[in-house]
N, CA, C and O atoms as CSV, one atom per row, in Angstrom:
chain,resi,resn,atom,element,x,y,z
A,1,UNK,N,N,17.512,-31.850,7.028
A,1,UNK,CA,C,16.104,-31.588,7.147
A,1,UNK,C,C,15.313,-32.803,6.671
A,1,UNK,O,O,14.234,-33.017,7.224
A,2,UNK,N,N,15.688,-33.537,5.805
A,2,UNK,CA,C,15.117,-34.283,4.907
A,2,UNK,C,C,15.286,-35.606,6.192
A,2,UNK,O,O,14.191,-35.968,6.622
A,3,UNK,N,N,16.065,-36.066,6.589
A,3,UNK,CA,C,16.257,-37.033,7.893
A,3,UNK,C,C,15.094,-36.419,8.924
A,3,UNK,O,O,14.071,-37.095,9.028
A,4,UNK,N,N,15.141,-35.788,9.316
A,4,UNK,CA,C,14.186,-35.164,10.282
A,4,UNK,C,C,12.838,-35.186,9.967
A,4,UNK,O,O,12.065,-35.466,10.883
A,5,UNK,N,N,12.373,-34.940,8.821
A,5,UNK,CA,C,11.002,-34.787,8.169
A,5,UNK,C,C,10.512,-36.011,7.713
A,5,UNK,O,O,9.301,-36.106,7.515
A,6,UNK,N,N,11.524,-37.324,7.437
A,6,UNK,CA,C,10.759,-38.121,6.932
A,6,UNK,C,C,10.146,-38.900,7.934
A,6,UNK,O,O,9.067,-39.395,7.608
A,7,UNK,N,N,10.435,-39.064,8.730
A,7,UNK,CA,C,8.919,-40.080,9.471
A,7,UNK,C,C,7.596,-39.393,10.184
A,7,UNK,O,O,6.723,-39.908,10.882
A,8,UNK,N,N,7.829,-37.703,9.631
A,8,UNK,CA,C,6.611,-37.088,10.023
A,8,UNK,C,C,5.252,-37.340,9.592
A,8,UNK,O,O,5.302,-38.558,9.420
A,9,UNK,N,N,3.941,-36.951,9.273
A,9,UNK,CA,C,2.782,-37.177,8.971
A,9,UNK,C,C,3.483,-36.075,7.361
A,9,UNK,O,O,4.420,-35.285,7.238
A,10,UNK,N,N,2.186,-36.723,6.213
A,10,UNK,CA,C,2.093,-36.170,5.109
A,10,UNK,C,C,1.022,-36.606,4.144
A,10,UNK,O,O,0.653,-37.769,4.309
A,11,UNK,N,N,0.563,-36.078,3.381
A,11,UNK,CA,C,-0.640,-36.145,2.371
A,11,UNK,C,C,-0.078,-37.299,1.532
A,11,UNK,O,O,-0.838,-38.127,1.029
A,12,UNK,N,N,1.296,-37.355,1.376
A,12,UNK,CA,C,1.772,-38.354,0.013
A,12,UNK,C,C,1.756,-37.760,-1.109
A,12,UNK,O,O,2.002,-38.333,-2.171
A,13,UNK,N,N,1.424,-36.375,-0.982
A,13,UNK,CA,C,1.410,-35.124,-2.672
A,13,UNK,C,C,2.833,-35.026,-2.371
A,13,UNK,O,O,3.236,-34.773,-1.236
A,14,UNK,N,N,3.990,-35.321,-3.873
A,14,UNK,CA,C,4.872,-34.871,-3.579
A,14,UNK,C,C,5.820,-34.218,-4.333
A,14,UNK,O,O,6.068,-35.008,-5.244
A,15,UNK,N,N,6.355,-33.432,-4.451
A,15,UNK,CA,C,6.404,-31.839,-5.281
A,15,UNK,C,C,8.020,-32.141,-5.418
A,15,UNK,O,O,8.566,-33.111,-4.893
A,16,UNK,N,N,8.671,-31.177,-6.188
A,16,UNK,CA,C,9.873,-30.738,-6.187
A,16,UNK,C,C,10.157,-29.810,-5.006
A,16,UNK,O,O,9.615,-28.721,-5.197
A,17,UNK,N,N,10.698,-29.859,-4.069
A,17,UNK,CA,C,10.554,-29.237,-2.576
A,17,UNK,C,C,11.642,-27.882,-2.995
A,17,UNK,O,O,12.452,-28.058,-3.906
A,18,UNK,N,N,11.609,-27.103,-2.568
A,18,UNK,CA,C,12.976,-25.987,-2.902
A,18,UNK,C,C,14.045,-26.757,-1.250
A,18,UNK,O,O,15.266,-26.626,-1.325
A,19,UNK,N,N,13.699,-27.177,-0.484
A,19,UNK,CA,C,14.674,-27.856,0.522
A,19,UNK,C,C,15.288,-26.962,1.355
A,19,UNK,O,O,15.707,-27.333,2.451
A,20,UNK,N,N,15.377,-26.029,1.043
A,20,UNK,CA,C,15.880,-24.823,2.244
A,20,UNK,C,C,15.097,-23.349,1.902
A,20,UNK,O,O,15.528,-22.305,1.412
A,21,UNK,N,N,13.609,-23.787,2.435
A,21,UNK,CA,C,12.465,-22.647,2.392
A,21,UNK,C,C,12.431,-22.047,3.619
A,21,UNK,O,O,11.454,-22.310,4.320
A,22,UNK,N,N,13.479,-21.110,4.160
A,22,UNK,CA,C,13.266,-20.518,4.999
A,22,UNK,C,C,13.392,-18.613,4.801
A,22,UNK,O,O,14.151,-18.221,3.915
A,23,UNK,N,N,12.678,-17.613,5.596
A,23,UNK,CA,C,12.398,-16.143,5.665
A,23,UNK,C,C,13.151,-15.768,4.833
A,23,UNK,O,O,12.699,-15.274,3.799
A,24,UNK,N,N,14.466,-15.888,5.031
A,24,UNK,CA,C,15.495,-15.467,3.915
A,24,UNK,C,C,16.162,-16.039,2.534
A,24,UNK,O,O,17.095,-15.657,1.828
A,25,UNK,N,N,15.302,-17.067,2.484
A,25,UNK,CA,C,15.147,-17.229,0.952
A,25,UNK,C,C,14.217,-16.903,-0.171
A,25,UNK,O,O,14.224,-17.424,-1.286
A,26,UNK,N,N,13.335,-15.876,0.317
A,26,UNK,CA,C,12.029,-15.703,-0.357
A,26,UNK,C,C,12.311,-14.120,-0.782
A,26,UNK,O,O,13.247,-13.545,-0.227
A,27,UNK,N,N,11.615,-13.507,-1.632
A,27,UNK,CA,C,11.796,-12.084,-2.087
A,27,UNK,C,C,11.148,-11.568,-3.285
A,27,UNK,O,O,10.549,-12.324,-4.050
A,28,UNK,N,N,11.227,-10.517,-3.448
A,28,UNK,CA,C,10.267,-9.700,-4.950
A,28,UNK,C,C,11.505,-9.818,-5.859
A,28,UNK,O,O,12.649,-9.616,-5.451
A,29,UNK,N,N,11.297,-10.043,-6.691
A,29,UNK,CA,C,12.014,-10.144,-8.288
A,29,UNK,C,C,11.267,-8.992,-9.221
A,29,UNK,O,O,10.149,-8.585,-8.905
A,30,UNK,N,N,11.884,-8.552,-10.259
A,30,UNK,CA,C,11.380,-7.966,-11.224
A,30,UNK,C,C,11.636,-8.925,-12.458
A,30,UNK,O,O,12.559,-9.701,-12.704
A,31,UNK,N,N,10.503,-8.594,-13.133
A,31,UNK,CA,C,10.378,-9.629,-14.527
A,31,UNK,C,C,10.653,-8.474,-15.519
A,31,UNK,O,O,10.938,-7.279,-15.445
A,32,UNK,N,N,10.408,-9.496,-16.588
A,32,UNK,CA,C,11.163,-8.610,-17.919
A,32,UNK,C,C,9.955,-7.657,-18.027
A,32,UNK,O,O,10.408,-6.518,-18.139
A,33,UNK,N,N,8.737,-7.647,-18.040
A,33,UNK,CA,C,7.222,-7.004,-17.963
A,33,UNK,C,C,7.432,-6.128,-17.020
A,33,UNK,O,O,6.382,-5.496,-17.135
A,34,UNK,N,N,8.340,-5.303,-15.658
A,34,UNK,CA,C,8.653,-4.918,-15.021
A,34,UNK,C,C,7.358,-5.009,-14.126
A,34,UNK,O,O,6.686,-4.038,-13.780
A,35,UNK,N,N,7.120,-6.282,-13.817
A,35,UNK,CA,C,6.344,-6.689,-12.516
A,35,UNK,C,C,7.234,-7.039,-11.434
A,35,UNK,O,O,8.432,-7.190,-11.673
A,36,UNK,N,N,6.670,-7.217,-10.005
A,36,UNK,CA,C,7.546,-7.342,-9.288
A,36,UNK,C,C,6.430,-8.642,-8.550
A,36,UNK,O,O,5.296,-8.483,-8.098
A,37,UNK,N,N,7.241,-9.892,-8.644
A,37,UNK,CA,C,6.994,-10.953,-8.425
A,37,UNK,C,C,7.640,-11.552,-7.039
A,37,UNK,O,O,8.867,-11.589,-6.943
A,38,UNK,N,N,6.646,-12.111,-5.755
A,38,UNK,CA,C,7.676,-13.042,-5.048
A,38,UNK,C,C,7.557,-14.438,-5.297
A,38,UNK,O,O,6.565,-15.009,-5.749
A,39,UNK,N,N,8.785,-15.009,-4.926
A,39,UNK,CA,C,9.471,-16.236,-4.995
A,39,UNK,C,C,10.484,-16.554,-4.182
A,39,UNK,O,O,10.869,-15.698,-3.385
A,40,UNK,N,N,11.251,-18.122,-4.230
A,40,UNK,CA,C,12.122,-18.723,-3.661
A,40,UNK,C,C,13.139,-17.987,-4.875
A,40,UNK,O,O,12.866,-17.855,-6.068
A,41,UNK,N,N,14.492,-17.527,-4.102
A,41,UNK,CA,C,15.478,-17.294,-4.547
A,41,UNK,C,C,16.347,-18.115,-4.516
A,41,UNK,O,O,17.356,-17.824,-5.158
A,42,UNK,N,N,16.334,-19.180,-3.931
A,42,UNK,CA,C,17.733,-19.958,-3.605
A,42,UNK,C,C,17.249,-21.641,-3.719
A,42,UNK,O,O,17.003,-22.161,-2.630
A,43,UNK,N,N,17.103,-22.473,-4.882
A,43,UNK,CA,C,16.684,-23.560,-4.998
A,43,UNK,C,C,17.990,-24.231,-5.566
A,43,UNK,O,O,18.127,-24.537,-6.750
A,44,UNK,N,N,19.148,-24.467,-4.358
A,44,UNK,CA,C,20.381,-25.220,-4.945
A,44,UNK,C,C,20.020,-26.507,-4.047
A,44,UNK,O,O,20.509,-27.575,-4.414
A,45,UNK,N,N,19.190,-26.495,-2.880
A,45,UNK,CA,C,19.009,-28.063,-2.180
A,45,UNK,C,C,17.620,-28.511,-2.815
A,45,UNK,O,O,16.978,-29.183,-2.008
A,46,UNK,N,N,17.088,-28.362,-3.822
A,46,UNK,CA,C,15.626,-28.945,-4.593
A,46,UNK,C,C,15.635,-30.558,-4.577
A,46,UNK,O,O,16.642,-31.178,-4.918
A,47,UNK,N,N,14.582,-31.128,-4.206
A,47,UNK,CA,C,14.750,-32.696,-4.158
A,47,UNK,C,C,13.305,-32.848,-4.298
A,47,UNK,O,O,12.639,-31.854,-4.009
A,48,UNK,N,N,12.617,-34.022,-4.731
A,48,UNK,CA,C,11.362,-34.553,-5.005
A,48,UNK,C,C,11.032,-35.182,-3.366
A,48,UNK,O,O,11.253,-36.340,-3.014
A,49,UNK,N,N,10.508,-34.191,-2.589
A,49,UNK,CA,C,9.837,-34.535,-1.765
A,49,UNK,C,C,8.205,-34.233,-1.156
A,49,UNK,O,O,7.447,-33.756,-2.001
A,50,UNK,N,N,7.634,-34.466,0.187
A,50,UNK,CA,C,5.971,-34.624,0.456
A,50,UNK,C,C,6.257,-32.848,0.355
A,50,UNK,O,O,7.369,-32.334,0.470
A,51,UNK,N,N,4.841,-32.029,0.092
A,51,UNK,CA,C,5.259,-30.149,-0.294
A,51,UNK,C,C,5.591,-29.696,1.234
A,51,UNK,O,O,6.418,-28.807,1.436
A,52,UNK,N,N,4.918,-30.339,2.290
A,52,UNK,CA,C,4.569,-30.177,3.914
A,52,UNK,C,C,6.118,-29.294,4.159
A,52,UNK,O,O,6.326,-28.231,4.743
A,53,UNK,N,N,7.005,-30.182,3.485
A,53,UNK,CA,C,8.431,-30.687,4.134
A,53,UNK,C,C,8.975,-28.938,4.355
A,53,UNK,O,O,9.521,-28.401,5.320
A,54,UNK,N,N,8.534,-28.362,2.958
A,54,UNK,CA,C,8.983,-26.633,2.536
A,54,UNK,C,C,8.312,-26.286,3.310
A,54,UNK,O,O,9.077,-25.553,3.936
A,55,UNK,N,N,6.990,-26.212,4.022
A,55,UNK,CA,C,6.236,-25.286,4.858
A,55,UNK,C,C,6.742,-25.507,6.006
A,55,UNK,O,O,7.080,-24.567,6.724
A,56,UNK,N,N,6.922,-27.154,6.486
A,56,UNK,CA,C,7.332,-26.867,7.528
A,56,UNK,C,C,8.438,-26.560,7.966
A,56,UNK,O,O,8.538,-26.574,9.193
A,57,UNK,N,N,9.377,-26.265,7.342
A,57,UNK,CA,C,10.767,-25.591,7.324
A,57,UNK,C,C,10.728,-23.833,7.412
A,57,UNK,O,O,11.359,-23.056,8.127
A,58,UNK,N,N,9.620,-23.591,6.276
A,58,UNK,CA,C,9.501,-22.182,6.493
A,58,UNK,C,C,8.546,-22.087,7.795
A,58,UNK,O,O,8.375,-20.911,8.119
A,59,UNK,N,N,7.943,-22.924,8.544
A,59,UNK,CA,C,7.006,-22.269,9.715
A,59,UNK,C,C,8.063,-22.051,10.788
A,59,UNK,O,O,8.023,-21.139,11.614
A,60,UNK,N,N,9.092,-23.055,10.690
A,60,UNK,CA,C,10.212,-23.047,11.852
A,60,UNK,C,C,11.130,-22.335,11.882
A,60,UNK,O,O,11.990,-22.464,12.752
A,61,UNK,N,N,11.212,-21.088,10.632
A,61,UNK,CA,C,12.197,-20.385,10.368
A,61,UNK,C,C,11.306,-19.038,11.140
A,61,UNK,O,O,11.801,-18.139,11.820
A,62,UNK,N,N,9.892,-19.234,10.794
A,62,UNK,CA,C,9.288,-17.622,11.636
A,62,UNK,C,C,9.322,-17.853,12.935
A,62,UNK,O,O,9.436,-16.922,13.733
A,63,UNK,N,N,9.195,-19.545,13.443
A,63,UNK,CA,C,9.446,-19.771,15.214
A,63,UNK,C,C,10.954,-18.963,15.703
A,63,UNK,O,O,10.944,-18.467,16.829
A,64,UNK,N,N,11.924,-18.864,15.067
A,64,UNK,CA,C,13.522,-19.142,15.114
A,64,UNK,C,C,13.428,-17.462,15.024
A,64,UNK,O,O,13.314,-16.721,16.001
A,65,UNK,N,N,13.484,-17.151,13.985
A,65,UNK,CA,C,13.621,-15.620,13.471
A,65,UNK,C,C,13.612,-14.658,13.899
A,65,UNK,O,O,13.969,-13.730,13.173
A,66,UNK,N,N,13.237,-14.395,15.178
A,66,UNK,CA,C,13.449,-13.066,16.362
A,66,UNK,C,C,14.300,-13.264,17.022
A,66,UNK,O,O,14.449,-12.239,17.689
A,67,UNK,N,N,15.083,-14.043,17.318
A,67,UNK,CA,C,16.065,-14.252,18.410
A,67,UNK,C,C,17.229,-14.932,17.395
A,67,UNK,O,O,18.126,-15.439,18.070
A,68,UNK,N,N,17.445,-15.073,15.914
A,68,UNK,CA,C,18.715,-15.177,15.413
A,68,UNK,C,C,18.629,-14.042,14.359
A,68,UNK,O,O,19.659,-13.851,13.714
A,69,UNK,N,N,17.499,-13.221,14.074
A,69,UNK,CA,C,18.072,-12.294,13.030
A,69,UNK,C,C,17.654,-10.851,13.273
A,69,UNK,O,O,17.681,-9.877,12.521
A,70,UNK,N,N,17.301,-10.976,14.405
A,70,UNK,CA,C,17.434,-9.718,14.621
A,70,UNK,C,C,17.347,-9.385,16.402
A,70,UNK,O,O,16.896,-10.193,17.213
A,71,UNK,N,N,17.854,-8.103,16.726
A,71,UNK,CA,C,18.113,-8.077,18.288
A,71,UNK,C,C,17.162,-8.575,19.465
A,71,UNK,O,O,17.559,-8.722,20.621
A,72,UNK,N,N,16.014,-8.788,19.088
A,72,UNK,CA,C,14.758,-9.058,20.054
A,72,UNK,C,C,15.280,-10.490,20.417
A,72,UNK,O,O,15.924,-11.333,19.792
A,73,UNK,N,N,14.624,-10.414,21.962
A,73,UNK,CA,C,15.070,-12.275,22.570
A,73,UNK,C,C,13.689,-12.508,22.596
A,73,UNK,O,O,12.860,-11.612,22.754
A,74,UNK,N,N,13.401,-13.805,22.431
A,74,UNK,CA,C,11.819,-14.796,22.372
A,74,UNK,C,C,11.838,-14.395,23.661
A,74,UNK,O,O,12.841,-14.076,24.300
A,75,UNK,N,N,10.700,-14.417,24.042
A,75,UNK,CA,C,10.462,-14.829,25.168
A,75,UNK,C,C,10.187,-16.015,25.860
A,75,UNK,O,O,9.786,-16.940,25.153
A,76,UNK,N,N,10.306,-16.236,27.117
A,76,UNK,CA,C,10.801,-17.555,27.609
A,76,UNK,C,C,9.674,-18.520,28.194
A,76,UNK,O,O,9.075,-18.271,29.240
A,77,UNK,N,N,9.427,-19.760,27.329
A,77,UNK,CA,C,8.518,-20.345,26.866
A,77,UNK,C,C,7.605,-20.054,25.432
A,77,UNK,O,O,6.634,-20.726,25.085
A,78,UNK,N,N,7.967,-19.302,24.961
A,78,UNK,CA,C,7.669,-19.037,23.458
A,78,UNK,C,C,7.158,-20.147,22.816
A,78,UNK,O,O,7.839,-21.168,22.910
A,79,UNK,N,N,5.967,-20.213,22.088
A,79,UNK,CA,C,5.712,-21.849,21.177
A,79,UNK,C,C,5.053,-20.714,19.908
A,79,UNK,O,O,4.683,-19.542,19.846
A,80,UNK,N,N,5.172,-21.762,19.109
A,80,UNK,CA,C,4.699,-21.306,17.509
A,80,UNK,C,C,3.364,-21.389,17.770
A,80,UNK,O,O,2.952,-22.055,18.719
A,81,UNK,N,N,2.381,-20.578,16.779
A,81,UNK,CA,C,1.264,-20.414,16.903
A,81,UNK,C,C,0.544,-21.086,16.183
A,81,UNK,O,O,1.281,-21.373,15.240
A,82,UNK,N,N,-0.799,-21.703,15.936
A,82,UNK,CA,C,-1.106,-22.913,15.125
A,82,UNK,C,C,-1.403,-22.333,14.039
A,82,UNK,O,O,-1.431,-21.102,14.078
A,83,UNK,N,N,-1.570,-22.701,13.342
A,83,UNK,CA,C,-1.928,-22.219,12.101
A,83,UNK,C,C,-3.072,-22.029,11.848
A,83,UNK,O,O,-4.025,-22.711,12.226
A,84,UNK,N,N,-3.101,-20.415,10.712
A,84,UNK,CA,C,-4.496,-19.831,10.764
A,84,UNK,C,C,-5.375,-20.521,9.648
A,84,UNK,O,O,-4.904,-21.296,8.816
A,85,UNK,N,N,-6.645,-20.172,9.720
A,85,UNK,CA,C,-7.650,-20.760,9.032
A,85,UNK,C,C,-7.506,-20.286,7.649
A,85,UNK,O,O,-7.250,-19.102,7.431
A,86,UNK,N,N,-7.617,-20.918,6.949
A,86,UNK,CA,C,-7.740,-20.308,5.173
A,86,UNK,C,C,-7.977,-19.109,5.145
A,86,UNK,O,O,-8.875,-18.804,5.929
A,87,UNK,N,N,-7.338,-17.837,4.274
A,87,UNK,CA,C,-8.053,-16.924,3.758
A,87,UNK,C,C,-8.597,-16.903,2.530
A,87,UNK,O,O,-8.419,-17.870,1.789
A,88,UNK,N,N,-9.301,-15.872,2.141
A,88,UNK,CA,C,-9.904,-15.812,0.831
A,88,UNK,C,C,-8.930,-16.062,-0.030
A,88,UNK,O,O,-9.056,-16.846,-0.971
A,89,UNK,N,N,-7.920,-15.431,0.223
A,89,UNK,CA,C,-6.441,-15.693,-0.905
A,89,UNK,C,C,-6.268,-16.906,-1.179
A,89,UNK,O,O,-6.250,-17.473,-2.271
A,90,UNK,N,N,-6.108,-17.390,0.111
A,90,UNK,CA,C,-5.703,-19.018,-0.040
A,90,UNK,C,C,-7.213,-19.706,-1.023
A,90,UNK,O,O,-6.853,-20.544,-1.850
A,91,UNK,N,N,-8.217,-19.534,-1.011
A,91,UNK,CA,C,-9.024,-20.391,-1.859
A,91,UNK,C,C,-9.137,-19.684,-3.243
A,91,UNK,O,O,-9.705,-20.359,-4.101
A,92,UNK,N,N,-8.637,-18.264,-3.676
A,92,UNK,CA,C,-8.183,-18.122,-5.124
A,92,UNK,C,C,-7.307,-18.532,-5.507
A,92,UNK,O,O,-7.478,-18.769,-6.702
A,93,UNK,N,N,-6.206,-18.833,-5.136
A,93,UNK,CA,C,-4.819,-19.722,-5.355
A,93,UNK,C,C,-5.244,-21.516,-5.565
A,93,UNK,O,O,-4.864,-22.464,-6.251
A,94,UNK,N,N,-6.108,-21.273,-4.661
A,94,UNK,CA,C,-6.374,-22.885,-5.002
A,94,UNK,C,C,-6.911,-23.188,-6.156
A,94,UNK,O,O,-6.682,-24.267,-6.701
A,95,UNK,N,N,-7.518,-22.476,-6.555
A,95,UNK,CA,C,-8.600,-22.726,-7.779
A,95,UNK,C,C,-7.631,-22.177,-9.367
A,95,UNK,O,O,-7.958,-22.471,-10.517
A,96,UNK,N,N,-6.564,-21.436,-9.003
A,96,UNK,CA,C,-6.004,-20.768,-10.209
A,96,UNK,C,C,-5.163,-22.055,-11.133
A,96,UNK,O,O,-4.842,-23.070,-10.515
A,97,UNK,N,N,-4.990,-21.991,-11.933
A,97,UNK,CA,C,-4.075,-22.497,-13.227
A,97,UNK,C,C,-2.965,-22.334,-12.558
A,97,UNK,O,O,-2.747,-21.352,-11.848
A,98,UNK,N,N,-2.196,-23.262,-12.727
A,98,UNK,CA,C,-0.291,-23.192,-12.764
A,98,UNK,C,C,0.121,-21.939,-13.198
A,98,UNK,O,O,0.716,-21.105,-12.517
A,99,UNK,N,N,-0.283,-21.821,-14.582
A,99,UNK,CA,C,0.473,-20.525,-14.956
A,99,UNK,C,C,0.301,-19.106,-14.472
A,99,UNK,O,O,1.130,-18.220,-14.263
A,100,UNK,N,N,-1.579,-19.163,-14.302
A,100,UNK,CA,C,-1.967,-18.308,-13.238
A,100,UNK,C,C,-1.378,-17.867,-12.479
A,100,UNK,O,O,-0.869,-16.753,-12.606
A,101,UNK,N,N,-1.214,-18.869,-11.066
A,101,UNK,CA,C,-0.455,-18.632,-10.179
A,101,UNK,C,C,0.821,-18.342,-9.849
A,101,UNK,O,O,1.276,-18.038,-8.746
A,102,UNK,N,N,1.517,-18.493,-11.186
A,102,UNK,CA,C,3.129,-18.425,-11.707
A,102,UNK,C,C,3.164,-17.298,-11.942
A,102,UNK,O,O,4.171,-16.822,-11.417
A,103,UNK,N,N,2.292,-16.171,-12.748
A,103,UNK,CA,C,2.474,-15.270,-12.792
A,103,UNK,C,C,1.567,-14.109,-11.928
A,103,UNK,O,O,1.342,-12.973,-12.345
A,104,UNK,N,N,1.190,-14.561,-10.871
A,104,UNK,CA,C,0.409,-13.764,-10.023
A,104,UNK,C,C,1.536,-12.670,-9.312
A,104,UNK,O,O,2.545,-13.059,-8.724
A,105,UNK,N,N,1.099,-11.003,-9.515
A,105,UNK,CA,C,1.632,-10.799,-9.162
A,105,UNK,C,C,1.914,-9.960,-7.717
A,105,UNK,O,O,1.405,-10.693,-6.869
A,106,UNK,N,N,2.282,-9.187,-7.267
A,106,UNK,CA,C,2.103,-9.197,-5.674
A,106,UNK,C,C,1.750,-7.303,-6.273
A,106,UNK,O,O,2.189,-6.608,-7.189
A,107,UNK,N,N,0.641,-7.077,-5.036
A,107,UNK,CA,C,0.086,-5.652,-5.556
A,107,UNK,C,C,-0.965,-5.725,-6.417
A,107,UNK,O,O,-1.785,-4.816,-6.541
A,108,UNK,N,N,-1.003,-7.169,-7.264
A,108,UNK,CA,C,-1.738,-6.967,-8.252
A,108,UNK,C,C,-3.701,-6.726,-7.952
A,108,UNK,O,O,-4.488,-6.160,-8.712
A,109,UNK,N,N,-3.913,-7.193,-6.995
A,109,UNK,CA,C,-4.997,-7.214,-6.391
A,109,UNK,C,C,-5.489,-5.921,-5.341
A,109,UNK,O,O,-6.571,-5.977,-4.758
């Protein structure tokens, strides 16, 4: 992935990537507070790369994802859809604290 992604476009922000952010690595956890939190479950390929690199891995996993994980076939000419405009969510997340957002929890709103 990391061959593939690097001569793409990027901001130059560049994060600890989880490296294999795709549908089925993500999920609700329970914390010791018995909240139920989502997150990346599976950060064994983590590398210091641009953040793009994780999204765009997870956008290509929802392109992919009907026709390898479950019985439905794409249909033929199928393209990914562009991406939607900010929601309100997205500009409280932006504005929150690290830890904030670390412990945000899903339901909680």
């Amino acid at each position: 992935m990391a061959a593939d992604l690097a001569s793409t476009p990027s901001t130059g922000i560049r994060v600890q990537c989880c490296g294999d952010a795709h549908l089925s690595n993500f999920g609700g956890f329970a914390t010791p507070e018995r909240r139920i939190v989502f997150s990346i479950n599976d950060l064994d390929e983590t590398l210091p790369a641009p953040w793009e690199w994780d999204v765009k891995r997870l956008a290509a996993s929802f392109v992919v994802a009907p026709g390898t994980t479950t019985s439905a076939t794409p249909r033929p000419g199928r393209r990914p859809r562009p991406a939607s405009a900010p929601t309100r969510v997205d500009a409280e997340f932006s504005e929150m604290k690290t830890l904030e957002l670390w412990y945000y929890a899903i339901g909680r709103r």
